[in-house]
C-alpha positions as CSV (number, residue, x, y, z in Angstrom):
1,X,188.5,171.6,52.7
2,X,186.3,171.5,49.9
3,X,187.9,172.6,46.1
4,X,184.6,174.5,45.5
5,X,185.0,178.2,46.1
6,X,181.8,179.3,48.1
7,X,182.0,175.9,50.2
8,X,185.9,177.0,50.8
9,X,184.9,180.2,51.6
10,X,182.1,178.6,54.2
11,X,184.7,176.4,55.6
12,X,186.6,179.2,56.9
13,X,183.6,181.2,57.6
14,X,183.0,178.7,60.2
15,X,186.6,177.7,61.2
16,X,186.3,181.7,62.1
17,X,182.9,181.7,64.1
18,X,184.8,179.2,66.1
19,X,187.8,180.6,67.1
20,X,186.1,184.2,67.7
21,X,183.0,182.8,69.6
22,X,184.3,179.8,72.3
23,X,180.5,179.8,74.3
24,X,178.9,177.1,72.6
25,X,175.7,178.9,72.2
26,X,176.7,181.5,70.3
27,X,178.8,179.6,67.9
28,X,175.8,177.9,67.3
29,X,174.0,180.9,66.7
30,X,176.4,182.2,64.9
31,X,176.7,179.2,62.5
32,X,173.2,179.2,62.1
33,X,173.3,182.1,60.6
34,X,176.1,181.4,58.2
35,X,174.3,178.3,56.8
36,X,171.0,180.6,56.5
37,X,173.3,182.7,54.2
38,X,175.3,179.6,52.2
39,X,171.5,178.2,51.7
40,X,170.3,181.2,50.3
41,X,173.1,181.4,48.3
42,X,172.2,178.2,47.0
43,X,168.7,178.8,46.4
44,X,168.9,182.2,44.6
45,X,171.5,179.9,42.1
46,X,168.9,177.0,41.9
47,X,166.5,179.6,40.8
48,X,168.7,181.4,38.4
49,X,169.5,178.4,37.1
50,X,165.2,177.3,36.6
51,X,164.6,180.9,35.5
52,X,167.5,180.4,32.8
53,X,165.7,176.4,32.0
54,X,162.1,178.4,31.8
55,X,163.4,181.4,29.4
56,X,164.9,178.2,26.8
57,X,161.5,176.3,27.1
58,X,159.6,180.0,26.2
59,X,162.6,180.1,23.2
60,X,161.8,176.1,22.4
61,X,157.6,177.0,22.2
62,X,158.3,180.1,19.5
63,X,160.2,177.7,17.6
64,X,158.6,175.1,17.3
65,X,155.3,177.4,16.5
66,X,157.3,179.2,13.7
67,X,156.2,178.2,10.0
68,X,160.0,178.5,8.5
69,X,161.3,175.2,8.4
70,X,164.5,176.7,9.1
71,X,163.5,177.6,12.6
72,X,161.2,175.0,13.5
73,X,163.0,172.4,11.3
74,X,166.4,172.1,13.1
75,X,165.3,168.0,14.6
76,X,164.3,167.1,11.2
77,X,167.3,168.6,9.4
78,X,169.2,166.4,11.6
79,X,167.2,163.1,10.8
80,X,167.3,164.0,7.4
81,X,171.3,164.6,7.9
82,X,171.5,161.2,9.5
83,X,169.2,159.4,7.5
84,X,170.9,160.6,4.0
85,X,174.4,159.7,5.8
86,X,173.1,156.1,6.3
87,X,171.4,155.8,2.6
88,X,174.4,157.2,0.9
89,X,176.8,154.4,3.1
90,X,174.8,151.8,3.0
91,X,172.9,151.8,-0.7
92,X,174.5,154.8,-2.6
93,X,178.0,154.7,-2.3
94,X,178.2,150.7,-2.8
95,X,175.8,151.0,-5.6
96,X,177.6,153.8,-7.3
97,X,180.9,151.9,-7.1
98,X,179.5,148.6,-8.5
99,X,178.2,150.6,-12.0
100,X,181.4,152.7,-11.9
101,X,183.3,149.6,-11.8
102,X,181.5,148.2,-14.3
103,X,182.3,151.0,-16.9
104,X,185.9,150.8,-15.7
105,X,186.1,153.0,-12.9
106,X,188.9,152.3,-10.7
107,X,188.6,155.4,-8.7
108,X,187.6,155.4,-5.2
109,X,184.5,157.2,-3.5
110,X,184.2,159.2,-0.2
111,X,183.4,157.2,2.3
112,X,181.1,158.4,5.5
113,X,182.2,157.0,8.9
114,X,178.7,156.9,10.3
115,X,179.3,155.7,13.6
116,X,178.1,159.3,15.2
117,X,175.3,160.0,12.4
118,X,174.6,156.0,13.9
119,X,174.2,156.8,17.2
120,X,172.3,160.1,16.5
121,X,169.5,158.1,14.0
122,X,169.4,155.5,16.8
123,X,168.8,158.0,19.8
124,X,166.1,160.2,17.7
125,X,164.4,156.8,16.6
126,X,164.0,155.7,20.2
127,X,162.6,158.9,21.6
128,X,160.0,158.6,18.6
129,X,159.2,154.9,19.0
130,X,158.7,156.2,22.7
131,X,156.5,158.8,22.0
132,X,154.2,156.7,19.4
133,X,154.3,154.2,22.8
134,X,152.9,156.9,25.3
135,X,150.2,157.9,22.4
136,X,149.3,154.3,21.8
137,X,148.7,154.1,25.4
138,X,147.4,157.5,25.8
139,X,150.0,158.3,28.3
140,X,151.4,161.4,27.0
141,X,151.9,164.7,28.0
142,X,151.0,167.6,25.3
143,X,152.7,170.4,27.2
144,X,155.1,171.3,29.9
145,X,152.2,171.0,32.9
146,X,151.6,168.4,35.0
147,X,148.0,166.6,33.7
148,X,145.2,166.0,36.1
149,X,144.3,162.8,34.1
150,X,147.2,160.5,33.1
């Protein structure tokens, strides 16, 4: 039997039909039914679930039109996050310590574990080299519809 509720529930649904319907015909009719309802079922929750995907990409298009930077800003605020994390590890903090040292600083400074800012800058940097590609090659798409011309 299957752990998932509904499907459970459609199990015995049909372990049912058979004991309460032994002409073959009818327990076919019968189950025929029973899958019409677990399909629709499954339909009207695929299309909750794209109505609920449509509604976000609606949300998305205001944002991204909004002229506050703190609304339409929230991808770059995380390069700029990702990209200061990596300047300040890799030039800043290294820098800072050598001229504190040299004054006689024997302090230490924070140190940022950048593996996840890393991965972040990596992953934003490949969707944007593969966007300039798609331009370069005039393959992209400017909005959510399918083009007639690729």
């Amino acid at each position: 039997m299957d752990l998932n509720p509904l499907s459970a529930l459609f199990d015995i649904g049909k372990i049912a039909i058979e004991k309460i319907w032994p002409d073959p015909t009818k327990q076919a009719e019968q189950l025929f039914k029973l899958e019409e309802l677990r399909q629709k079922g499954d339909l009207a929750e695929l299309n909750a679930h794209v109505q609920s995907l449509t509604g976000q990409l609606e949300i998305n298009k205001v944002e991204a039109g909004h002229a506050s930077i703190f609304v339409a800003g929230w991808r770059p605020f995380v390069g700029w996050c990702c990209g200061f994390a990596l300047l300040y590890a890799s030039i800043l903090e290294p820098l800072m310590r050598f001229i504190a040292t040299m004054f006689g600083y024997a302090g230490t400074f924070p140190i940022i574990d950048t593996n996840t800012t890393m991965q972040v800058l990596l992953g934003m940097l490949g969707l944007v080299g593969a966007r300039s590609y798609e331009k370069k090659n005039k393959v992209q798409r400017d909005s959510l519809k399918a083009n007639s011309n690729p």
